[in-house]
N, C-alpha and C positions, 0 to 999 in steps of 0.2 A: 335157437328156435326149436320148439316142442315140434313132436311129429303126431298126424294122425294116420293110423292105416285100416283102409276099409277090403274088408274080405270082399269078395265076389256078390256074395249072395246082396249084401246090403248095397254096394255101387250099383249094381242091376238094378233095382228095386228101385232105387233114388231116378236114375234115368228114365228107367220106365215110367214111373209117375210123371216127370216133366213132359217125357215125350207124349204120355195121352193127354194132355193137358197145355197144349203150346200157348193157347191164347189169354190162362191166367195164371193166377202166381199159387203157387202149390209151397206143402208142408208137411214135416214128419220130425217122427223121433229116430235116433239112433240108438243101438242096443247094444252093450259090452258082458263078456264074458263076467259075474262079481266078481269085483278087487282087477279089472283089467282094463278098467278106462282106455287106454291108448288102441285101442284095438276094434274096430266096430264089424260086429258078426253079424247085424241084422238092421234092416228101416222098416220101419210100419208108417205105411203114407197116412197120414191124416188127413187134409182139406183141403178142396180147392175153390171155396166158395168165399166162408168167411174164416182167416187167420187169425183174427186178433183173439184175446183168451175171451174167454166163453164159458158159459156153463157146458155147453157138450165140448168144451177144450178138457173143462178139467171131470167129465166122466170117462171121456177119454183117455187122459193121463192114466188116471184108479184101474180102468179096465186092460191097458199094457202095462202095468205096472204090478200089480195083482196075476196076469201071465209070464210077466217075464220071470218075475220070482221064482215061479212055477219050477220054471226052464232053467234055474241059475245063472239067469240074467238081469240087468240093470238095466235103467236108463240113463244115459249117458251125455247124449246130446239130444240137437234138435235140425234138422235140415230145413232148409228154404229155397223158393225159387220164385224169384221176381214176375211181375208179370210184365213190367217191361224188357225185353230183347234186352237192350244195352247196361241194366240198369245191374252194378256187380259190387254196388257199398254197401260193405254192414248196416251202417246205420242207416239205410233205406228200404232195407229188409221187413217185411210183414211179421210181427207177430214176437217180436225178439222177445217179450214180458214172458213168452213162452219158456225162452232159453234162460235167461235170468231168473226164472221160478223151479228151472233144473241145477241150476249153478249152485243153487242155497242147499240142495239135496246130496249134490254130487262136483265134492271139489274141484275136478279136472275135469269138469263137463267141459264141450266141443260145440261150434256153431258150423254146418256146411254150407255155403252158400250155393246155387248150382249157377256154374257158369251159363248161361243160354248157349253162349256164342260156340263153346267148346263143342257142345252136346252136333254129331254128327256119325252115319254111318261108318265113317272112316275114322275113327275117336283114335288119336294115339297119346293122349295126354291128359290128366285127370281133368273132369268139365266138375272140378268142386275147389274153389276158396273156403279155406279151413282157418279159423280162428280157436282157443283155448283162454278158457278161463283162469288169468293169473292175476295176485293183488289186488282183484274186487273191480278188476275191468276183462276187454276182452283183447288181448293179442295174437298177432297173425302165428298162425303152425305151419308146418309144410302138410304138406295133402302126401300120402304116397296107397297106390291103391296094388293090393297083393295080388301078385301071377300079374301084372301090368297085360303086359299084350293079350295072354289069353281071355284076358278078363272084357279087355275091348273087344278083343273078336267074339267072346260071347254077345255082348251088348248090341255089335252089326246085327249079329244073325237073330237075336229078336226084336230090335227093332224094323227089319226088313221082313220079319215073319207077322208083324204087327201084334206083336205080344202084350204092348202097353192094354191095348181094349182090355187084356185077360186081367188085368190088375185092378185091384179095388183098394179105395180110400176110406177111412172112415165116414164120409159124408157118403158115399155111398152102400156103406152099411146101415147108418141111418135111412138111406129110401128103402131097404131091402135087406132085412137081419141075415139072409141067405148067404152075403155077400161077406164073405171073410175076409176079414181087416189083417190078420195074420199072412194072408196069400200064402196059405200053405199048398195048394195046387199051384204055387209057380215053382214053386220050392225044389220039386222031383224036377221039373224043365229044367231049370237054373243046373241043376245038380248035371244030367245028360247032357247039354250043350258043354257044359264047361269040361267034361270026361272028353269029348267031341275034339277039344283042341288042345 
């Protein structure tokens, strides 16, 4: 079984967007260091309105894609979160044509799904189902999320500081160009809290 490991900064990111967004089903890309697929350093939330692909899916795609390169970064994967509570199948997942249109770009692309259930102040265990791209389908990976504890204790102390509100989606960049799809203002946070423990 493939592994996926997500640094800090991008499992933050992933939960936080869940967590401002409990009542529907959210979505992003994951970012890898180029030629480091296995390794995810970054999410850029996308949407939590409409998931399926789109014309602003795929300006979206152009405009992290065209930054990450920037940064000598890739796109890699694709995260998702259900909007129902219980609901934890790939193939029930919003928006997968998403991930399937990274998979043709990027041989080892990754699907995360976000556990609802997992997602808690007390998180001791990754709240993401990880699949990987092998032989033109999609097979289960382990999830393994880097600095484990401190990384959850980071995640309590902003979700208890209510730090999701600070986070912005692409759909919210669309209401409001102001609204940095990047979250580079969470970025220095992320960085302090995590020195913190």
């Amino acid at each position: 079984m493939s592994e996926i490991l997500f640094d800090a900064r991008a499992y933050c990111k992933i939960m936080l967007h869940a967590a401002k967004y409990p009542h529907l089903a959210v979505n992003g890309l994951l970012l890898a260091e180029t030629g480091k697929p296995g390794v995810i350093v970054d999410a850029v939330p996308l949407f939590h309105q409409c998931l399926q692909v789109s014309p602003m899916a795929e300006v979206a795609l152009v405009q992290v894609e065209a930054k990450a390169s920037r940064k000598g970064r890739q796109i890699v994967g694709y995260y998702v979160g259900c909007e129902n509570f219980y609901e934890n199948r790939l193939e029930r997942a919003p928006g997968l044509r998403i991930a399937d249109k990274i998979a043709e770009n990027c041989p080892d692309a990754c699907v995360a799904l976000i556990d609802n259930r997992a997602i808690s102040i007390n998180m001791r265990y990754p709240a993401l189902l990880t699949w990987q791209h092998r032989d033109n389908r999609w097979t289960k990976a382990k999830c393994l999320v880097d600095n484990d504890r401190v990384t959850f204790d980071a995640v309590s102390c902003l979700l208890q500081r209510g730090a999701a509100k600070e986070l912005h989606d692409y759909d919210n960049y669309l209401d409001n160009t102001q609204n940095d799809w990047d979250n580079v203002h969470l970025n220095g946070d992320l960085k302090q809290i995590l020195a913190m423990y």
